[in-house]
N, C-alpha and C positions, 0 to 999 in steps of 0.2 A: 140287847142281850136278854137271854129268858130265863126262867126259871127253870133250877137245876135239879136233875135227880143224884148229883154227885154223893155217894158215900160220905155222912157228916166226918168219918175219920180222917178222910181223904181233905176233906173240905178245912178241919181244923187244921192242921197242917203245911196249908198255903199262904205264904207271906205273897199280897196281889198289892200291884200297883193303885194308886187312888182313882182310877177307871177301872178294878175291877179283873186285871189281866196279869198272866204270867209269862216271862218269856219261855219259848222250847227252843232250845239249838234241838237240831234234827241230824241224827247223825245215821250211816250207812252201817245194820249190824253187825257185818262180815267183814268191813275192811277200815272199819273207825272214819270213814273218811266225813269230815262236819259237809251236809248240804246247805241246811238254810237254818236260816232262826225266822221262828213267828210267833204269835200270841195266842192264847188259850185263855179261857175265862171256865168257870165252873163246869158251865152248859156243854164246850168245846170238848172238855176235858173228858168230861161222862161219855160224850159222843164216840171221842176216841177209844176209851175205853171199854165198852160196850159193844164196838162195831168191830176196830182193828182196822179202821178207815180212816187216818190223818187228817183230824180237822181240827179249824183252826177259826180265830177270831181275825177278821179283816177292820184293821182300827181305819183305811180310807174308802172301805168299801160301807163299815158300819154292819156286815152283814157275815153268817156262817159260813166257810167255803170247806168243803171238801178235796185236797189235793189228787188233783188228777181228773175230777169230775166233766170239766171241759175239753181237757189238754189229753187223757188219754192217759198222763204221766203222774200214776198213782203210787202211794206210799202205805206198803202195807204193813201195818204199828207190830215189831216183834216184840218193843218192853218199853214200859214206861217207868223213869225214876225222878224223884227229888230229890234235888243237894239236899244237904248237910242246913244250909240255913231256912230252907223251905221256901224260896224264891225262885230258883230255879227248875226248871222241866227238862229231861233230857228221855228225847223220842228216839228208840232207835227201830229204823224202819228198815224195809226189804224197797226200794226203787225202783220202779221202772219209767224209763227214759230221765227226762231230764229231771231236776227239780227247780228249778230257777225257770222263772215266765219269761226268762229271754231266751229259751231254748238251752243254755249252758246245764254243764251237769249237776255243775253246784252254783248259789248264787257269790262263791269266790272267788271262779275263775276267773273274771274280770277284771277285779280288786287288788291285786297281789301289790303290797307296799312295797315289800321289802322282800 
């Protein structure tokens, strides 16, 4: 991970796990629908911010990825918030195509327990 240009305001206000990272459920701005959840770190965060290009920290890649950068199936950031406790991230993006690397449109259509 690198060194961040994040807004210290921004900065003081994130409760990060002991690696450094925040979760972001990622949700569709228009229709609430949750796509994915992933990780952010300071660097991510700024990135996102600054670009309005959904990026994210990859904890098994170890590396920065850009949503969509390979795949075509890019996420374009309409608002960024924090919970209440300052742990959480909630991205809500514009989609196009999938957002889940197995092709699905969200990474829980799969998933369904119940």
């Amino acid at each position: 991970m690198s060194v961040t240009s994040l807004d210290p305001a921004i900065a003081a206000r994130l409760k990060r796990t002991p690696d450094g990272l925040v979760p972001a459920v990622v949700q569709q701005h228009d229709t609430g629908e949750v796509l994915m959840l992933a990780w952010m770190d300071d660097e991510a965060l700024h990135r996102t911010l600054t670009t309005r290009a959904a990026t994210y920290w990859s904890r098994s890649r170890g590396e920065y990825w850009v949503k969509g950068a390979t795949s075509g199936h890019t996420q374009r950031v309409v608002s960024v918030a924090l919970d209440c406790d300052g742990d959480t991230l909630l991205v809500r993006v514009d989609q196009e195509g999938a957002a889940c690397h197995t092709g699905d449109r969200t990474c829980f259509d799969a998933g369904r327990l119940l």
